[in-house]
N, C-alpha and C positions, 0 to 999 in steps of 0.2 A: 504494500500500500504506500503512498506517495502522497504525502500533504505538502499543497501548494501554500497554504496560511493555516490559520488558527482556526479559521473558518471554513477551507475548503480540502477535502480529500478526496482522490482520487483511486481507484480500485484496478486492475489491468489483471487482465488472463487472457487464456488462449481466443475465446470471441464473447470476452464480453472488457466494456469499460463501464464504469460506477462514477458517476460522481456526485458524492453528499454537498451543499452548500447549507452553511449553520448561520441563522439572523446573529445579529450583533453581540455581543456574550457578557459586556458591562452589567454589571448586578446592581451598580450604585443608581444607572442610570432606569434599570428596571424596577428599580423599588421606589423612583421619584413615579415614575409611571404609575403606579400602583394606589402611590399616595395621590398621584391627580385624578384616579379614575374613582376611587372612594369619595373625595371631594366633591368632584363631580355630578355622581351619584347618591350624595347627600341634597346636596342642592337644588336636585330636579325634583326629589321626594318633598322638600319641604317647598316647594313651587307647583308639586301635583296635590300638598294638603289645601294649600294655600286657595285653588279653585275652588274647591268646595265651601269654603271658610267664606268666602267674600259673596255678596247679591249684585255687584256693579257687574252690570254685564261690559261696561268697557275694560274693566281690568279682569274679566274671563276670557275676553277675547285675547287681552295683552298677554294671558298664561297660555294659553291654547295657542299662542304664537311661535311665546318663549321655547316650551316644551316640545313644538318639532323640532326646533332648531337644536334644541337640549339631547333629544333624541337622537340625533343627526350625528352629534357629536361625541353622543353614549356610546353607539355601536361602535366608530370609527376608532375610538379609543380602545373599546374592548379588544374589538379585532386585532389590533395592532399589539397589545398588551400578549394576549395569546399566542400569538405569531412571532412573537420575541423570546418567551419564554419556551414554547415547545413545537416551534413550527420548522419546518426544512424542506429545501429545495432539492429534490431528488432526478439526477437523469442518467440515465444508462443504456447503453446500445448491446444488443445482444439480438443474433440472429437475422442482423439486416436490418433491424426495427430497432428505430429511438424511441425510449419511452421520456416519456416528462414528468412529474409531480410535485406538485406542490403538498406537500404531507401536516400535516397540524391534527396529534392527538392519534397519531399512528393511523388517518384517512385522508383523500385525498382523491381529486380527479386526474385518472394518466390518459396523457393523450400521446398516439402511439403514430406512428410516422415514418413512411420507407426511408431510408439511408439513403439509396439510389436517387430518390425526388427532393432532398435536403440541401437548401445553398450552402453555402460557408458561412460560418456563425459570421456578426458583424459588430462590430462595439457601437455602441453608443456612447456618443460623446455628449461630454456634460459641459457648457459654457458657464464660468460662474456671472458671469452677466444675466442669465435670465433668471429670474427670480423662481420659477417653477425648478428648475433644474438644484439649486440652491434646496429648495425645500425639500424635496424629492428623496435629500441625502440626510433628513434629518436621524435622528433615533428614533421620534415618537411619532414615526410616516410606517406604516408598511409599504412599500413601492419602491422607486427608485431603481428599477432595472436595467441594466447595463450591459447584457448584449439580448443580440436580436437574433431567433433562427426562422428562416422562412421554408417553406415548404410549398410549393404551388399557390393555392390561395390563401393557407394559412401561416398567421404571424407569432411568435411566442416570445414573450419578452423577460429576461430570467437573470438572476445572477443579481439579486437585493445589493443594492449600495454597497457594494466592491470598488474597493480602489481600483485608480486607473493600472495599477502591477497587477493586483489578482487579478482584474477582467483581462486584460493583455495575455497575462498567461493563460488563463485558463479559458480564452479563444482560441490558442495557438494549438492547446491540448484536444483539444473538439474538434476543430480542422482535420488536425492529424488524424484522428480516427474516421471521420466519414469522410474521405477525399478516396 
């Protein structure tokens, strides 16, 4: 087995290649997470007491506003909280077939893909000028993808906020096997 980082290892045998990608691994910054999604989740409960509690119907509407948006932002965090602590990007070629997954919680959808119909992975470049790109790479974002593999008409975007070394290499490593 071959680890390119802290975060990524790679697997090789006779026809198959493995490779694990693990989210970010900071615990300090996981437990700040934790604390804003508790928070968070305080806040909305005593903003969904709060409806019932009040007769104005203009500050029921102003909760019933709040509270999408609150909600919006509940899940978005959850997700992301999850996806840090026990989520991984899983891809392996074995038999001609790329498989893909994104695994969180030991499940996961794999989307399976001939080798022979596969372009050559692509990095994505990150400009710190654009303010998306910037955010994309935060801790408390799940996203931020960093290479691209296309297949005929489908597109898969993989490799969570990797530096520009890990993604470099670990395009270089994927090439080599389906080329």
């Amino acid at each position: 087995m071959k680890v390119l980082s802290e975060r990524i290892s790679i697997l090789k045998k006779e026809e198959l290649l493995s490779i694990v990608i693990l989210p970010g691994l900071d615990k300090k910054r996981l437990a700040a997470i934790l604390v804003w999604l508790i928070a968070w989740s305080l806040c909305g409960i005593v903003m969904f007491i709060g409806y019932f509690e009040t007769k104005q119907t203009d500050a029921k509407l102003f909760i019933l506003i709040y509270l999408s948006f609150w909600f919006y932002f509940e899940y978005n965090i959850l997700r992301s909280y999850f996806w840090k602590r026990s989520g991984k990007e899983k891809l392996w070629i074995k038999g001609g077939i790329l498989h893909y997954q994104r695994e969180l919680h030991k499940r996961g959808k794999i989307v399976e893909l001939e080798v022979s119909l596969v372009n050559p992975i692509e990095l994505i470049e990150l400009r710190p000028t654009r303010f998306m790109d910037t955010i994309s790479q935060s801790f408390w974002i799940k996203g931020g993808e960093r290479l691209l593999l296309q297949s005929q008409s489908k597109q898969i975007r993989f490799g969570m906020q990797l530096s520009d070394a890990d993604a470099k290499q670990l395009q270089r490593e994927i090439n080599k096997s389906i080329s």
